[in-house]
VEXDOPA-995077 format. One record per residue: z, x, y of N, C-alpha, C in turn; residue number from 1. Coordinates in pm, whole numbers, plus 50000, padded with zeros to 5 digits. Atoms other than C-alpha are relative to their C-alpha. Last residue first. Layout:
N
Z;X;Y;Z;X;Y;Z;X;Y;NUM
...
# end
This chain:
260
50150;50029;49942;28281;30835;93097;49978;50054;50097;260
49933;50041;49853;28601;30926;92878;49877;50033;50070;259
50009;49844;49912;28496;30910;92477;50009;49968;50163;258
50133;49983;49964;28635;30593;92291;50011;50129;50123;257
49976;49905;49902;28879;30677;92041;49910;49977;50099;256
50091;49934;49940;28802;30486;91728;50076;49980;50137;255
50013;50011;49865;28997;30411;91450;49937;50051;50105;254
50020;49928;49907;28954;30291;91137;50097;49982;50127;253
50010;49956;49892;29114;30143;90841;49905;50043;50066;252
50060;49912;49921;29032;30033;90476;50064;49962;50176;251
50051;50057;49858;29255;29779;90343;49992;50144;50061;250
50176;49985;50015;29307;29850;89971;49971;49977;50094;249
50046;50128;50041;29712;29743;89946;49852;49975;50030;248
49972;49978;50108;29821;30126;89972;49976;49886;49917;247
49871;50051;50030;29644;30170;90304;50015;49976;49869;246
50001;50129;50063;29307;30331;90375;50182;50006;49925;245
49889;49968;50122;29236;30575;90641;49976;49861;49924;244
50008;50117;50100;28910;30630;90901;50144;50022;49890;243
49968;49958;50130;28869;30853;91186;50026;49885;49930;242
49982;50104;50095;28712;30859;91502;50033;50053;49862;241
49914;49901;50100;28702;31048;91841;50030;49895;49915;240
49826;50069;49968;28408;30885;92039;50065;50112;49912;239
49925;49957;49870;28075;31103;92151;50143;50007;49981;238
50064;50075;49879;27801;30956;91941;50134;50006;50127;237
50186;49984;49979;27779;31274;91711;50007;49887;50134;236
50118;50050;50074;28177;31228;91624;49898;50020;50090;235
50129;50034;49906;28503;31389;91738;49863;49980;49946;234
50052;49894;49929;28778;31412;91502;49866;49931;50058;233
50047;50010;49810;28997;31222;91307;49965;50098;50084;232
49957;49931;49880;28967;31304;90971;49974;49936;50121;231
50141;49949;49897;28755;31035;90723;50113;50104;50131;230
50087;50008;50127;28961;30894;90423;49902;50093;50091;229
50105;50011;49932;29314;30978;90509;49909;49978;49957;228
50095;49896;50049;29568;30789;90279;49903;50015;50124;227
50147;50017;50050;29824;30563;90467;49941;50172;49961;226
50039;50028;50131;30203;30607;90434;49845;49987;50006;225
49942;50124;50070;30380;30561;90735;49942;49976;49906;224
49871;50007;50048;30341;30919;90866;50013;49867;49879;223
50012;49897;50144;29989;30887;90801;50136;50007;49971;222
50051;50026;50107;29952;30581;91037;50023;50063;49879;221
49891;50055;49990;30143;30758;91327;49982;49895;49835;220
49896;49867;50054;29925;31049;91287;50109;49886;49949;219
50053;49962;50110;29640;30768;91359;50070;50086;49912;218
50016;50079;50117;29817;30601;91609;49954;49996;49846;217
49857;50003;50041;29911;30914;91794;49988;49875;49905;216
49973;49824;50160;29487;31060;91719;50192;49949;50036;215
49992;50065;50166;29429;30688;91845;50058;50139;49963;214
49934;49858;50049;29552;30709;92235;49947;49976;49840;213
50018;49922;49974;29287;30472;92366;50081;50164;50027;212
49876;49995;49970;29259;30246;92111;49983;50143;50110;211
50023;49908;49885;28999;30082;91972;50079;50052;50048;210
49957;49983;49902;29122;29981;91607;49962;50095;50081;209
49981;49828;49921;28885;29900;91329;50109;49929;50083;208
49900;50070;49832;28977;29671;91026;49978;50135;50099;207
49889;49847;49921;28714;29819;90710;50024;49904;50196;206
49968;50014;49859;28533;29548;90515;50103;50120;50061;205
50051;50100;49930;28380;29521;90165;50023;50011;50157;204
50069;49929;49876;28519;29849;90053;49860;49905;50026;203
50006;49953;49885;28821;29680;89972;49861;50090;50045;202
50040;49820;50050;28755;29447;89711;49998;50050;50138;201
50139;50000;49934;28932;29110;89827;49992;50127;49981;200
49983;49832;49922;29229;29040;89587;49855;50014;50047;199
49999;49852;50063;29221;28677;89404;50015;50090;50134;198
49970;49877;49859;29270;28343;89598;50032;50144;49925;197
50132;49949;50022;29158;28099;89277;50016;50117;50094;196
50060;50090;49917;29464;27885;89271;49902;50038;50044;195
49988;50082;50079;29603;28090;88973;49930;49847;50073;194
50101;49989;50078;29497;28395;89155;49996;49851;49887;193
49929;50064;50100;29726;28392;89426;49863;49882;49880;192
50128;50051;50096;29690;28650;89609;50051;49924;49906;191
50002;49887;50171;29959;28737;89858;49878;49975;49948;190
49922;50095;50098;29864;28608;90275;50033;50101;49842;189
50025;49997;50152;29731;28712;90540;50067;49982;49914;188
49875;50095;50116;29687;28670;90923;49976;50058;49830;187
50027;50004;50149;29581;28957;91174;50064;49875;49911;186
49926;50046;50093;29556;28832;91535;49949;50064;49854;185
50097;50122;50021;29447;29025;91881;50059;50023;49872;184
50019;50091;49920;29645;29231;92114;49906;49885;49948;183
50057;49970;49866;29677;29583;91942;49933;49838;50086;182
50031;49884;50009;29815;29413;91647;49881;50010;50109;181
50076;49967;49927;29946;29064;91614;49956;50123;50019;180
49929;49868;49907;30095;28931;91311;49904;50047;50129;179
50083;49981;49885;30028;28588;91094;50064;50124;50078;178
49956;49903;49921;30177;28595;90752;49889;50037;50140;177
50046;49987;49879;30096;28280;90535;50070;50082;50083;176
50140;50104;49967;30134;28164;90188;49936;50051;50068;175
50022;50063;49870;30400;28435;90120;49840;49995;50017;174
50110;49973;49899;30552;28553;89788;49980;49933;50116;173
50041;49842;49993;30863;28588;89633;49893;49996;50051;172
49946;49916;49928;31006;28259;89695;49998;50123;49934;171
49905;49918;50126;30840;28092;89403;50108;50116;50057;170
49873;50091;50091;30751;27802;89631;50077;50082;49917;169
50014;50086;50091;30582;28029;89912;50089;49936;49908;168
49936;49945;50074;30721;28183;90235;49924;49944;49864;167
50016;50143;50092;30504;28066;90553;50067;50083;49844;166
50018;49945;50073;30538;28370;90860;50034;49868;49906;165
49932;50087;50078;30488;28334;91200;49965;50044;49834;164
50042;50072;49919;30415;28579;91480;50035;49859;49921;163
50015;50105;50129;30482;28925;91353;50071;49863;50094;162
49898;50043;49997;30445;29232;91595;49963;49862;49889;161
50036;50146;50005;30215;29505;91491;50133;49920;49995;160
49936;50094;49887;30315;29804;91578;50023;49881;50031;159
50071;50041;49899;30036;29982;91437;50100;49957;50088;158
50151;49941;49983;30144;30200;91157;49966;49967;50117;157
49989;49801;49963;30516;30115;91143;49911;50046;50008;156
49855;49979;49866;30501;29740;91189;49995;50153;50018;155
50109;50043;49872;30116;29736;90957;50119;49980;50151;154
50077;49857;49964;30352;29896;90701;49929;50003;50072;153
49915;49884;49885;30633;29589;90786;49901;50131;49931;152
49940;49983;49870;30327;29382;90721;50068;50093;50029;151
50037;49961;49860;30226;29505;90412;49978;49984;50128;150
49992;49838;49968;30508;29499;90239;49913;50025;50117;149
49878;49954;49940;30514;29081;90305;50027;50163;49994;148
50022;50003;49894;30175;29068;90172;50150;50055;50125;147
49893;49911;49960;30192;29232;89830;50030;49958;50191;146
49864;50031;50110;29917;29151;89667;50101;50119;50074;145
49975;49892;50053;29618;29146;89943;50136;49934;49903;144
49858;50016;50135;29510;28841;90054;49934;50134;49914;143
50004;49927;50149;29312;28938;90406;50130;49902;49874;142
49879;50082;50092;29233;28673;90667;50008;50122;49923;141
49998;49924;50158;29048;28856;90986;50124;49931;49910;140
49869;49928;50001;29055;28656;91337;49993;50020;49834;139
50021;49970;50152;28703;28592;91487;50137;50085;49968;138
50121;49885;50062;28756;28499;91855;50002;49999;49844;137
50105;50021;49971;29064;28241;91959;49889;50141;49933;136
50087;50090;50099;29390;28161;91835;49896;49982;50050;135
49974;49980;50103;29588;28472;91960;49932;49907;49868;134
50011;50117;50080;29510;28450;92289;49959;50026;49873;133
50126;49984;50093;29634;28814;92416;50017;49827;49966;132
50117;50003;49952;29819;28913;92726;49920;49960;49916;131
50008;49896;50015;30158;28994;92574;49860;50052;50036;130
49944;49901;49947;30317;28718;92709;49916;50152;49983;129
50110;50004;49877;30022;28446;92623;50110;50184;50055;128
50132;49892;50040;30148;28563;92213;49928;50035;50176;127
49999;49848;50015;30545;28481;92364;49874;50053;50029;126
50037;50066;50096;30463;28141;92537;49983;50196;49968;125
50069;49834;49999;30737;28106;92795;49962;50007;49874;124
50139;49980;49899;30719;27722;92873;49988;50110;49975;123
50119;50062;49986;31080;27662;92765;49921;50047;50080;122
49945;50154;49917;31295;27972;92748;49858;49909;49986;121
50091;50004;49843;31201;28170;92421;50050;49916;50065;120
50154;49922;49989;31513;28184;92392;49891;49990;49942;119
49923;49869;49894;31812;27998;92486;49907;50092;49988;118
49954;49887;50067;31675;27679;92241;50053;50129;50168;117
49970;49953;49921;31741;27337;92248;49955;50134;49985;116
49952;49918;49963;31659;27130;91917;49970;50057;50166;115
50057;49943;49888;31544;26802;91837;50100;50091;49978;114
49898;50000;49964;31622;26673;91470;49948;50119;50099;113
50048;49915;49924;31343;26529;91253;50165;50028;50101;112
49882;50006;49914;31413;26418;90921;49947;50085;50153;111
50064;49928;49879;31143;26361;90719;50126;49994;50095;110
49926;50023;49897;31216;26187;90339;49969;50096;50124;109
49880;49890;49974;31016;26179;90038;50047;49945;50142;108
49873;50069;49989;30688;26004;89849;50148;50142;50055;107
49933;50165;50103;30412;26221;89870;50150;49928;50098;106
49905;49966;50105;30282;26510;90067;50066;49941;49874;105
50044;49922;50073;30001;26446;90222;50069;50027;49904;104
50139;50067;50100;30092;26136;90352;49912;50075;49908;103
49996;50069;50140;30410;26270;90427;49893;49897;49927;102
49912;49892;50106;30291;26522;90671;49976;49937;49838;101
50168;49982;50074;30033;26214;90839;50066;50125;49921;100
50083;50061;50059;30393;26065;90947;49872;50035;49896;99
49921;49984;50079;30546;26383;91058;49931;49858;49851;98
50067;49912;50100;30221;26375;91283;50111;50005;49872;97
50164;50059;50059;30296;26026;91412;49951;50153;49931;96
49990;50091;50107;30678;26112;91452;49867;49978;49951;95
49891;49949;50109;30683;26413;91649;50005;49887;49894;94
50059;49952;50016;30403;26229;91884;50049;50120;49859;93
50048;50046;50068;30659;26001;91944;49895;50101;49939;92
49908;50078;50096;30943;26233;92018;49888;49969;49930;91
49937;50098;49949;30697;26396;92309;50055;49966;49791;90
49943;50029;49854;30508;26700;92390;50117;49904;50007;89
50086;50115;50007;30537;26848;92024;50030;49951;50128;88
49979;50039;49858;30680;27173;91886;49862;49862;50020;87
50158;50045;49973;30746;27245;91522;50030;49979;50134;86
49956;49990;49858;31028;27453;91346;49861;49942;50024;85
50038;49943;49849;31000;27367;90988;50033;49941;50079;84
49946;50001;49849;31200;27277;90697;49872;50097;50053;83
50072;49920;49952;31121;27230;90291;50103;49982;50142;82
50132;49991;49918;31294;27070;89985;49980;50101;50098;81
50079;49911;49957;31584;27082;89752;49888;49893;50120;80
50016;49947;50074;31856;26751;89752;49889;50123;50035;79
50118;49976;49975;32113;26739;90002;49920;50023;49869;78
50033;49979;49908;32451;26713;89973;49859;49991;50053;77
49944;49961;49959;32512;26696;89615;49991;50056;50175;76
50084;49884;50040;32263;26480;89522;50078;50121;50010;75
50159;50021;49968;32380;26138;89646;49893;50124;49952;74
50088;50054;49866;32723;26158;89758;49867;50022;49977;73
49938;50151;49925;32902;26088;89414;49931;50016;50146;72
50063;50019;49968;32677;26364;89225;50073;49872;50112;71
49993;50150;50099;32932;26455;89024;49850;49957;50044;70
50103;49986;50119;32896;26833;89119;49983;49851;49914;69
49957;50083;50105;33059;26789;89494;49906;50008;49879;68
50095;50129;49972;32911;27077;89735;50064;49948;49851;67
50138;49986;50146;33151;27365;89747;49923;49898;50024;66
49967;50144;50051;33392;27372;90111;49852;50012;49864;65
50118;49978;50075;33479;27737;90232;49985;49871;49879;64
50045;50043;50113;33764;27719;90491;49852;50034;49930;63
50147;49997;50080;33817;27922;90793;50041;49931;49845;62
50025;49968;50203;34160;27848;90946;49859;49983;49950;61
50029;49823;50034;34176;27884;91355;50002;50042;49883;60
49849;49978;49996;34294;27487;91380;50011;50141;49977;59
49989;50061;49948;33906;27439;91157;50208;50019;50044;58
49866;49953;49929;33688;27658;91114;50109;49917;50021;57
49969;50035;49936;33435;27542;90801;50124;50068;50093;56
49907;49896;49914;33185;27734;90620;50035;49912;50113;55
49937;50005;49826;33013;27458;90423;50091;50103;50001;54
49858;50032;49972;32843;27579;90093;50012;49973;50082;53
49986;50005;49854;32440;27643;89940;50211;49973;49954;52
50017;49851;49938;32249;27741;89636;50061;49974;50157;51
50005;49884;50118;32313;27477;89354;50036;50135;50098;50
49962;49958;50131;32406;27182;89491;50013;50074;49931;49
49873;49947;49995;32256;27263;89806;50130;49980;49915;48
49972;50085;49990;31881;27323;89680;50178;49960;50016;47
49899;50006;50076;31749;27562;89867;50052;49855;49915;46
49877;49966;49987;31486;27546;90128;50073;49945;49849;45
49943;50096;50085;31131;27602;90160;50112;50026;49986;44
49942;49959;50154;30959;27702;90422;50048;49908;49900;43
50037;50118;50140;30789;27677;90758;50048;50078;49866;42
49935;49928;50109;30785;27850;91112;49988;49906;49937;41
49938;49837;50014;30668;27813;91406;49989;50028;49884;40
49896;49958;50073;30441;27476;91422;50007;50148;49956;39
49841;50128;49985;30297;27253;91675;50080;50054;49893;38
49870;49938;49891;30049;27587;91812;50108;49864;49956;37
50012;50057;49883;29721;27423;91683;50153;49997;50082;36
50069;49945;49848;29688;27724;91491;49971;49884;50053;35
49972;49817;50005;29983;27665;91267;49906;50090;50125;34
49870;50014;49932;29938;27282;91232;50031;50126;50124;33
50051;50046;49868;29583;27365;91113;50116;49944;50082;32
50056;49976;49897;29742;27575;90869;49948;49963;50109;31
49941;49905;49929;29971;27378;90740;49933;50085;50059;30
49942;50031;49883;29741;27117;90691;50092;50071;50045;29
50081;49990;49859;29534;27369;90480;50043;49913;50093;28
49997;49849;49911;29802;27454;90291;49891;49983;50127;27
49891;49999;49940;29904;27064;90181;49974;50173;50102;26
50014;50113;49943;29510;27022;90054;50165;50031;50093;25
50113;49966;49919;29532;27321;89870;49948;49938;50088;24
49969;49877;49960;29865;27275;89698;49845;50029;50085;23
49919;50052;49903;29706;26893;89579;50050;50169;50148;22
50048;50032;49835;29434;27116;89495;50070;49892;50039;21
50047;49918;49938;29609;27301;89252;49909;49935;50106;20
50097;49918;50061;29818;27053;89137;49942;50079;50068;19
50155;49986;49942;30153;26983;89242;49896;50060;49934;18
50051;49918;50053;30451;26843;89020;49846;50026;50051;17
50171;50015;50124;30623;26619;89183;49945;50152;49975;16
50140;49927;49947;30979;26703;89318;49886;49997;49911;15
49998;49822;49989;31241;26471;89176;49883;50073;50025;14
50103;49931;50079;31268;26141;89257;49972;50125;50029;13
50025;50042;50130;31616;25941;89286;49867;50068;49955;12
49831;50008;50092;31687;25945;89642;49913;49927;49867;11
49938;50133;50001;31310;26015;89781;50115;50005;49910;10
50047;50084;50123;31274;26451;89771;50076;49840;50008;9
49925;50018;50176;31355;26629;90088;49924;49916;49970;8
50047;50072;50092;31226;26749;90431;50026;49986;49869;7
49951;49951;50178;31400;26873;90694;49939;49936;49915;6
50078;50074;50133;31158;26919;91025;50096;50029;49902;5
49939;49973;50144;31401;27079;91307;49908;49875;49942;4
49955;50025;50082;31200;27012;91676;50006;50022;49835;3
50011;49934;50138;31064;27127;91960;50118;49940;49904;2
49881;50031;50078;30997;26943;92279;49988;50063;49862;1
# end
């Protein structure tokens, strides 16, 4: 069963003011949400007083309704907060974790509201679609600055499809970007240096890909912007390998393995 999470501020109190390890304490239950598969997606939403309208049809006349500025229903509609998509076998089980939510969270409201959907159909589990378990082996975190670019350059380099994605409070950056690439998980995030998550020096680690076309993945790489660092070409222990590095410090490879 999957279900709409809305979450707002108690009538009458306005969003607390998190500290840095309150915010560090709320991320890491989103993550363990995240890879125990009960939640898609996650954000923060608007507040509709300020940043929202009804688009109504009604008798084949579109209207466009404002949200009242007195406050006479309560906030004007809604006040700010968050929403995720979550899945859960059963109602109750939707309620006892929504429960341990707002225990992290503070004082506020939980709305849960089942949805239907037309695609994925129930039971079809995209990441199993593509052959790969996605929450198992050693899966690489980077925070780079700039995460959301470099996904769609890790879309046009690799292909990589994108799997869920966590927005942060200042809506410009992102908490959490999970993607898949050649069949196993990249996640990563911005940097966010004020909560200690600085920029990881890149020539700490280099991401390989095996692949057994690489010199089109590797051309396909350059198109989309990476620096070469190492030619692709045939090496001493047989494979065809080359090395690049992207514009957010994340060394590449790839290796070619030689035909037996």
């Amino acid at each position: 069963m999957r279900f709409l999470q809305i979450t707002t501020a108690a009538p009458g109190v306005s969003p607390p003011t998190r500290s840095p390890e309150h915010i560090a304490i709320m991320q890491k239950s989103i993550g363990e949400r995240i890879a125990a598969g009960k939640m898609m997606a996650t954000g923060g939403i608007g507040k509709r007083s300020t940043a929202g309208a009804r688009v109504i049809r009604k008798d084949g006349k579109i209207t466009v309704e404002d949200p009242p500025r007195d406050g006479s229903d309560g906030g004007g509609w809604m006040a700010g907060g968050g929403y995720a998509l979550t899945s859960y076998p059963s109602k109750e089980e939707a309620i006892a974790d929504a429960k341990k939510t707002l225990e992290v969270m503070g004082d506020g409201m939980m709305e849960l509201i089942q949805v239907s959907e037309m695609y994925p159909q129930p039971g079809h589990n995209v990441a199993a679609s593509s052959g790969a378990n996605l929450n198992q082996g050693v899966i690489p975190y980077l925070n780079v600055e700039g995460a959301e670019q470099a996904g769609e350059l890790y879309k046009k380099a690799w292909g990589a499809k994108e799997h869920a994605r966590m927005p942060a409070q200042d809506g410009k950056r992102l908490m959490h970007l999970h993607l898949e690439i050649n069949g196993g998980s990249l996640m990563m995030s911005d940097t966010f240096p004020e909560h200690g998550h600085g920029h990881q020096p890149s020539h700490s680690f280099t991401m390989t890909l095996v692949l057994d076309d690489g010199k089109a993945a590797f051309d396909r790489a350059v198109a989309a912007g990476m620096t070469v660092v190492m030619p692709f070409e045939k090496q001493m222990w047989g494979d065809t390998y080359g090395q690049l590095r992207d514009k957010f410090g994340v060394n590449w490879a790839i290796n070619q393995p030689a035909k037996r």
